[in-house]
N, C-alpha and C positions, 0 to 999 in steps of 0.2 A: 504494500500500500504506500502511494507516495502519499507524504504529510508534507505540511507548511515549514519553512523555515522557523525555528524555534525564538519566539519571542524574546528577543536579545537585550532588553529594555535597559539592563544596565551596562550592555556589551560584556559581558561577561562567556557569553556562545562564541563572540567573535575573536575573545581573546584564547579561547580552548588550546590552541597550537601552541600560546607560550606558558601551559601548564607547567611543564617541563622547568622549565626555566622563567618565574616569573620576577617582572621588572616593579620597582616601588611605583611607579607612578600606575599600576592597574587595580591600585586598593581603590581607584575612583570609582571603577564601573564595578564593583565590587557592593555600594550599597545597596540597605534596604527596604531606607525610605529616604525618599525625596519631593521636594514643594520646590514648584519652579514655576515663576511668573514671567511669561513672556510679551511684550509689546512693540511692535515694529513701529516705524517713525512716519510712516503714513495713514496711521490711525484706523485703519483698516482691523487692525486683528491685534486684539488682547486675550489674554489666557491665562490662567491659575491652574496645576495641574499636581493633584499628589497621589503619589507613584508609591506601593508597598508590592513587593516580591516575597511570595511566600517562599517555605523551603524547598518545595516541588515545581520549583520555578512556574506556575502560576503566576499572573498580577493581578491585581487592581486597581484602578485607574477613578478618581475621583475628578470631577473638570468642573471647572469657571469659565466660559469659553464667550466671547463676543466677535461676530465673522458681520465687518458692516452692522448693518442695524437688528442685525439675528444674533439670540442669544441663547446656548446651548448650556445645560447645567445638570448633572446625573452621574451614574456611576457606571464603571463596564468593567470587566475581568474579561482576559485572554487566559483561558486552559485547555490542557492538553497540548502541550505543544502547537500551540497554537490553533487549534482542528475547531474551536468554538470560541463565537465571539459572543458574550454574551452585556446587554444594557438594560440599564436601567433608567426610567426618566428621559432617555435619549431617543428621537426617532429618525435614525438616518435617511438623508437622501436615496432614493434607490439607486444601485449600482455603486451607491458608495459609503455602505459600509464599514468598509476599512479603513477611510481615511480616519473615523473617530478612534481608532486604537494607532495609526499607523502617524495623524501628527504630530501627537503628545512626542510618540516613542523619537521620531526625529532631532525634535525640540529638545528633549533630554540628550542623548547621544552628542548632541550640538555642543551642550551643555557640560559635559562631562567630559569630551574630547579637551575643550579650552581648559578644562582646570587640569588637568591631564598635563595637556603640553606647557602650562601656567608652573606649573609644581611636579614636576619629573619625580621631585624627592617623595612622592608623598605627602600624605597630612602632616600640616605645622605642627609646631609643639601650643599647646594647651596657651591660650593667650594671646598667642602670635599675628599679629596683621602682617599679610604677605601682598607689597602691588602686584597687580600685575598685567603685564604687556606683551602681547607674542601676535605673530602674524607672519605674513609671507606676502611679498608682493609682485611673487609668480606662480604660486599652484596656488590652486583655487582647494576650497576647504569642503569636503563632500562627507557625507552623510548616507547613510543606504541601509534601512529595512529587507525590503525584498525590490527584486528587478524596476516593479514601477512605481516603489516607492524610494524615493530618493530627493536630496537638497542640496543644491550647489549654492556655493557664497563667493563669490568672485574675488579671483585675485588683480591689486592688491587687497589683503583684508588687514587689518587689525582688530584685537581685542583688549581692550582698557578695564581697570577695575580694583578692586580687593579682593579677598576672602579672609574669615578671622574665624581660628578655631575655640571654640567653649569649651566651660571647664567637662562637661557630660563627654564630651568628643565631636558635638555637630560641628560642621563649617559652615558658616554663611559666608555668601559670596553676591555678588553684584558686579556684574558685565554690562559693557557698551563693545557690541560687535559693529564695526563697519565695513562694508564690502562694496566689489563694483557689481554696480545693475545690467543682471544679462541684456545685450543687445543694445547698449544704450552706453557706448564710450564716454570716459570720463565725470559719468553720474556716479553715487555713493549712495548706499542703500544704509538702515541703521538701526539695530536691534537691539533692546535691552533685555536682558536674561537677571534675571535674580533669585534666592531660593536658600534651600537650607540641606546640606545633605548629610544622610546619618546612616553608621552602619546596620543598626540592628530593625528588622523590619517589623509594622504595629500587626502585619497581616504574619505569620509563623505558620498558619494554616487553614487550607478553605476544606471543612467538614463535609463528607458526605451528606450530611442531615441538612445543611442549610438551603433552604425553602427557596425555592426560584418562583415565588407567585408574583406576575406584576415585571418580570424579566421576560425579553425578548434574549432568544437563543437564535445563534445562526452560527450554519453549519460551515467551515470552511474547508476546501479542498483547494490540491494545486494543481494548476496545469500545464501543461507544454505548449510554449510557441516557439514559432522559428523566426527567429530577429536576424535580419543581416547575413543568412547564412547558418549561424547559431543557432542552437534551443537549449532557453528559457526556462525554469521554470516561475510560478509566479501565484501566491495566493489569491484567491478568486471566495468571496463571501455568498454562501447562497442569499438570495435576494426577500425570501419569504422565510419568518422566524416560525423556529418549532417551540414547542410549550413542554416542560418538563417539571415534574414536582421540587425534584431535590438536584442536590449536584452529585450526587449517587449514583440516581438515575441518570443521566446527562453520560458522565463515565462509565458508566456500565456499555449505554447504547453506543457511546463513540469505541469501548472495547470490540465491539460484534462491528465492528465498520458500520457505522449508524443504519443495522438493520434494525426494521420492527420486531424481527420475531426472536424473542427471546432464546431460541431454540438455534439462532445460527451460530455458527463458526467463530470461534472468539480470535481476530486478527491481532488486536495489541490489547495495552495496560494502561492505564494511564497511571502518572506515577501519582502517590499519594505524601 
């Protein structure tokens, strides 16, 4: 069974290769909760987004969202490896239900890469305000969920700012990213990113028992295109939600490859 690219939300899947050999600056994408307020400088789009990673890598996704004069506010969990996107309070666009799990994730990833490259060392010592400046003003600064979800920030970019560690261990940080605007030489585009990130996460685990009444489920699969020559794969959200009691149920049905009949063939596991 092909599945979705594993929900990478802290990049933590992305860093899997330097398991081996891991580098101080990847205790970033390492956290377990994180608030991250994002607002572009042409007022178009403000956002509030807090992020908890259970330990079955699971998330849940809590949003403050403003898109223009539309205002989006509710909660969503990606489980199973990403195979179920599940909302609350949220009623997506058709066709585009994964952008509501797949903006956040970018925005983060954006977010985590800059304190990243900000502080190679890792987390400050307890107290510590650290500036910080980093940029390139030849490769452009990219982002990537799955194939068509993706964020380019033009180079040249910079990123300006702080972050100061508390005495618990959170860091608060405050970024002003600037970048150049595709197709458009010599304009400057201009984001602020702000937030708190902390290791240990509020979510530690999503229980079988917990009541999905009042949540929209959808199902997602991947598929194959052939881009350029290439193929592709690329998570695809089915477009009509199923209705399930619990998140039990939910896992069980996506173990049997979301047949109805209790009685089929049990393909995977979901982890718990």
């Amino acid at each position: 069974m092909l599945k979705t690219a594993v929900f990478a939300m802290l990049g933590v899947i992305a860093l899997s290769a330097q398991a081996q050999s891991p580098k101080p600056a990847d205790v970033w994408f390492g956290g377990g909760h994180i608030v991250l307020s994002v607002t572009d400088s042409a007022g178009a789009f403000s956002a509030q987004w807090q992020f908890d990673r259970a330990d079955n890598g699971d998330v849940r996704i809590i949003k403050e969202e403003r898109r223009g004069t539309a205002k989006v506010s509710g909660t969503l969990m990606s489980m199973c490896d990403d195979q179920a996107l599940l909302l609350k309070d949220i009623v997506p666009a058709r066709q585009l239900e994964l952008r509501e799990l797949n903006e956040p994730v970018l925005n983060l990833q954006l977010a985590l890469r800059l304190l990243a490259r900000a502080m190679p060392q890792g987390l400050p010592a307890a107290g510590a305000q650290t500036a910080i400046d980093v940029g390139d003003d030849k490769i452009t600064l990219r982002v990537r969920k799955a194939y068509s979800a993706r964020k380019d920030f033009g180079a040249p970019w910079r990123a300006r700012g702080t972050a100061i560690r508390g005495a618990a261990g959170e860091v608060k940080f405050d970024l002003v990213l600037t970048y150049a605007t595709e197709n458009t030489p010599g304009k400057q585009s201009e984001l602020k990113l702000a937030g708190v990130w902390q290791q240990e996460s509020r979510v530690k685990a999503i229980d079988n028992g917990f009541a999905l009444a009042g949540w929209r489920v959808h199902r997602v699969d991947t598929i194959a295109e052939v881009v350029g020559g290439n193929t592709v794969l690329d998570p695809v959200a089915m477009t009509t939600p199923l209705q399930f009691s619990t998140v039990g149920e939910l896992r069980e049905r996506i173990g049997h490859w979301w047949h109805t009949d209790a009685k089929a063939p049990k393909r995977a596991e979901c982890k718990l």
